[in-house]
ZADO-1210 file (C-alpha; in nm, 4 decimals, padded with zeros to 6 digits):
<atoms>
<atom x="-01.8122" y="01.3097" z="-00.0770" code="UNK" pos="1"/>
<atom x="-01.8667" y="01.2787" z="-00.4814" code="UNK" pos="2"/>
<atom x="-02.2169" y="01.1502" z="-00.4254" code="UNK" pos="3"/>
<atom x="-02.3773" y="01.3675" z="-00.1253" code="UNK" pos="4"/>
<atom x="-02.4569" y="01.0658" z="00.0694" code="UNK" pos="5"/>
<atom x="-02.4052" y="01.0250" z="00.4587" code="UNK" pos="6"/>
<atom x="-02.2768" y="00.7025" z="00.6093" code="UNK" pos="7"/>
<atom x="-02.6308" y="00.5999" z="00.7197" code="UNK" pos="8"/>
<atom x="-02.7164" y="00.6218" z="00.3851" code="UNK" pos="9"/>
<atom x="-02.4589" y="00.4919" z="00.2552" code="UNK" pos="10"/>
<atom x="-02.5708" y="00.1915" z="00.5495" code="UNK" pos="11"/>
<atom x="-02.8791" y="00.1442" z="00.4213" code="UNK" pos="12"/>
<atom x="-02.8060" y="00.1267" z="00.0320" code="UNK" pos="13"/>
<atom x="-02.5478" y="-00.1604" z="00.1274" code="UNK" pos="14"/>
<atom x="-02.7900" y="-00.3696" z="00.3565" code="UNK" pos="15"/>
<atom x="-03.0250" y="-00.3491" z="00.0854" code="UNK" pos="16"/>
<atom x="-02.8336" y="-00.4436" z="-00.1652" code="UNK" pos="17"/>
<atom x="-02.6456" y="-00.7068" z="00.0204" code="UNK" pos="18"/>
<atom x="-02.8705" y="-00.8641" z="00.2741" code="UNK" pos="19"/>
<atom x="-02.6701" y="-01.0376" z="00.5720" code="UNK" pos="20"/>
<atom x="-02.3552" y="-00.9783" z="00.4096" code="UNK" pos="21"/>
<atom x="-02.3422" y="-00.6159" z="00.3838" code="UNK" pos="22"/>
<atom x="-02.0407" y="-00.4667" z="00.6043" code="UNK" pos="23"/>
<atom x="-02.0480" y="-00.4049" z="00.9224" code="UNK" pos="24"/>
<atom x="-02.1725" y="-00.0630" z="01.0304" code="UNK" pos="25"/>
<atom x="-01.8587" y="00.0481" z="01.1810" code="UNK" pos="26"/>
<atom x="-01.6752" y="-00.0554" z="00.8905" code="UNK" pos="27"/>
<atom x="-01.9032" y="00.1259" z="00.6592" code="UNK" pos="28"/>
<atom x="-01.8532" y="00.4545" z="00.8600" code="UNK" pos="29"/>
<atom x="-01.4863" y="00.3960" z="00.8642" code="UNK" pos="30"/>
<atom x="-01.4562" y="00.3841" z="00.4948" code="UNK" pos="31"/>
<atom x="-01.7290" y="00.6667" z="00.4268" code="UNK" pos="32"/>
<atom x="-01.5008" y="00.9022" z="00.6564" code="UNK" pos="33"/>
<atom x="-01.1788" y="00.8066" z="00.4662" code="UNK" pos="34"/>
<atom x="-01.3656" y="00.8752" z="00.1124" code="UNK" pos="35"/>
<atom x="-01.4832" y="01.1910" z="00.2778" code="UNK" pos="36"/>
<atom x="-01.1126" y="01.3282" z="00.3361" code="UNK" pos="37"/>
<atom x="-01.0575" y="01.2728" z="-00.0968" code="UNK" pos="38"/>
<atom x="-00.9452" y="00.9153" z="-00.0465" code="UNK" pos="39"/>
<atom x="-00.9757" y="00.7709" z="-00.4125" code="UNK" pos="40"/>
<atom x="-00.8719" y="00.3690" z="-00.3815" code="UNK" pos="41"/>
<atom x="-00.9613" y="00.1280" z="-00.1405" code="UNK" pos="42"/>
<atom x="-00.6636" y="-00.0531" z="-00.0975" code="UNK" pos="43"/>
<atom x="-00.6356" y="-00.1305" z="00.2714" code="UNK" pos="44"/>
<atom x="-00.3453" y="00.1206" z="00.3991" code="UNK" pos="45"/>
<atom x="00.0174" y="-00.0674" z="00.4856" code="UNK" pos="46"/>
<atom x="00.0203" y="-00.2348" z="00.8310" code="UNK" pos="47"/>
<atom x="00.3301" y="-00.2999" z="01.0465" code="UNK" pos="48"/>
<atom x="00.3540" y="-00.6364" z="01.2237" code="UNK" pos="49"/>
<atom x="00.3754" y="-01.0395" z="01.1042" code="UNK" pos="50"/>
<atom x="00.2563" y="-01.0528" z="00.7442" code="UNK" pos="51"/>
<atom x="-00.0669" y="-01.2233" z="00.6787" code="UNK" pos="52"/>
<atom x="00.0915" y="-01.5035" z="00.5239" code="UNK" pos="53"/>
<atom x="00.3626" y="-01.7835" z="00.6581" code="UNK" pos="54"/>
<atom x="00.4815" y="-01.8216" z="00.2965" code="UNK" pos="55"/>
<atom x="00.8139" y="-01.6113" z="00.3358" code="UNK" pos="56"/>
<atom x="01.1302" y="-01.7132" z="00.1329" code="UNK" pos="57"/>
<atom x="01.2841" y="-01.8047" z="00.4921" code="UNK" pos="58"/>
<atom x="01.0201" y="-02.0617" z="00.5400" code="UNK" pos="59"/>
<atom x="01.0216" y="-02.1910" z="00.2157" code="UNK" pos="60"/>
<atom x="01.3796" y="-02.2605" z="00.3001" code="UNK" pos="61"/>
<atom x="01.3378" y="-02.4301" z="00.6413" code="UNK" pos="62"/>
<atom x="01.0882" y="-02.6749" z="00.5089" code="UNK" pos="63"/>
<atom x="01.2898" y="-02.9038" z="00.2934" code="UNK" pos="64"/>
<atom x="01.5917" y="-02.8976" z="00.5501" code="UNK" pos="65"/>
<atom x="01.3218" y="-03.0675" z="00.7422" code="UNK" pos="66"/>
<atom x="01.1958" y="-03.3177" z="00.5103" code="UNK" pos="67"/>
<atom x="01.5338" y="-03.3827" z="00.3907" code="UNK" pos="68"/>
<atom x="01.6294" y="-03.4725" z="00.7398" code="UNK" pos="69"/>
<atom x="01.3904" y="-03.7225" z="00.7879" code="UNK" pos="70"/>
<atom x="01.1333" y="-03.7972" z="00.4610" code="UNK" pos="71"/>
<atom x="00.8852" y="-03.9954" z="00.6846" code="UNK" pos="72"/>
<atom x="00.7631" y="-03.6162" z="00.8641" code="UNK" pos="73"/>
<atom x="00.4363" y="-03.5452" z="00.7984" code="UNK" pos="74"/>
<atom x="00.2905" y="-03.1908" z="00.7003" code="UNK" pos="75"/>
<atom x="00.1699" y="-03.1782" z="01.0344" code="UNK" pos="76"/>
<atom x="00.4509" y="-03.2978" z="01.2262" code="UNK" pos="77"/>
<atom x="00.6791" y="-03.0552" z="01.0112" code="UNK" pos="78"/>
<atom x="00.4013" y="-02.7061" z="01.1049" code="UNK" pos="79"/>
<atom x="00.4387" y="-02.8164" z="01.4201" code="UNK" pos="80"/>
<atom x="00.8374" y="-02.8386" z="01.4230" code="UNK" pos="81"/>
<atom x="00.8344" y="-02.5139" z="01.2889" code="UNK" pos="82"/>
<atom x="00.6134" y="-02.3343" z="01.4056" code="UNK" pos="83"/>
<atom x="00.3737" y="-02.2744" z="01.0908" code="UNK" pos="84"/>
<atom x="00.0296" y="-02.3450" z="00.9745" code="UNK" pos="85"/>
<atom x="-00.0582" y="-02.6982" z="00.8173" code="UNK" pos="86"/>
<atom x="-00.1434" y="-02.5632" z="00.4739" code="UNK" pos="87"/>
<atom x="00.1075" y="-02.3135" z="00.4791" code="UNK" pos="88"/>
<atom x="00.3719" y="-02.6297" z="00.5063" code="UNK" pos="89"/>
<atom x="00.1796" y="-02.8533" z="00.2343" code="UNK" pos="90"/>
<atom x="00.1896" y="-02.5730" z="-00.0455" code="UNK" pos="91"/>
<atom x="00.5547" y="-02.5380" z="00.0213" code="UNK" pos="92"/>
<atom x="00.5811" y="-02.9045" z="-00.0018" code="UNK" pos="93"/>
<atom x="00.2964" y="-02.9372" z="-00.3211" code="UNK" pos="94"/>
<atom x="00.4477" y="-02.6849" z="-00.5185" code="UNK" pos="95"/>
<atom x="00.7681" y="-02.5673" z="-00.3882" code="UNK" pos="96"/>
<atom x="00.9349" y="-02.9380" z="-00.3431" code="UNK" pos="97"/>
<atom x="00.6789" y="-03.1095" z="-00.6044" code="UNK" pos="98"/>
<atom x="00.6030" y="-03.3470" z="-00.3699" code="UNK" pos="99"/>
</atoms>
């Protein structure tokens, strides 16, 4: 590592510094051991699964099929039609429909 330190160290300068909100120790050993092989950014690396977000151009589309089939729907009764997250639904509608 650039600096010397070890991740107890490393531990200890960040609960100082940041109280209750400091990582969590694992998480602060994780990312000293990735720095420690010459990682240089700290950029979570790319995960595989269901994106973090709802807000996919296919959803964006199924949305105002919805609404257009009956303009009376809800946001909630529309996340629950399709499957998706309140908010998700009203930023679609919001800024998406400009509704």
């Amino acid at each position: 590592m650039k600096i010397g330190k070890r991740g107890s160290e490393t531990l200890a300068i960040l609960t100082v510094a940041y109280g209750e909100y400091a990582m969590k120790k694992s998480s602060v050993f994780e990312w000293h051991r990735r720095f420690k092989e010459e990682r240089e950014y700290v950029q979570d690396d790319p995960r595989i699964g269901q994106p973090k977000t709802q807000r996919t151009d296919v959803n964006v589309d199924r949305v105002p099929t919805l609404v257009r089939s009956d303009r009376r729907l809800g946001v909630s009764v529309i996340a629950e039609e399709l499957n998706m997250n309140r908010e998700t639904v009203r930023q679609i509608v919001k800024e998406d429909l400009g509704m």
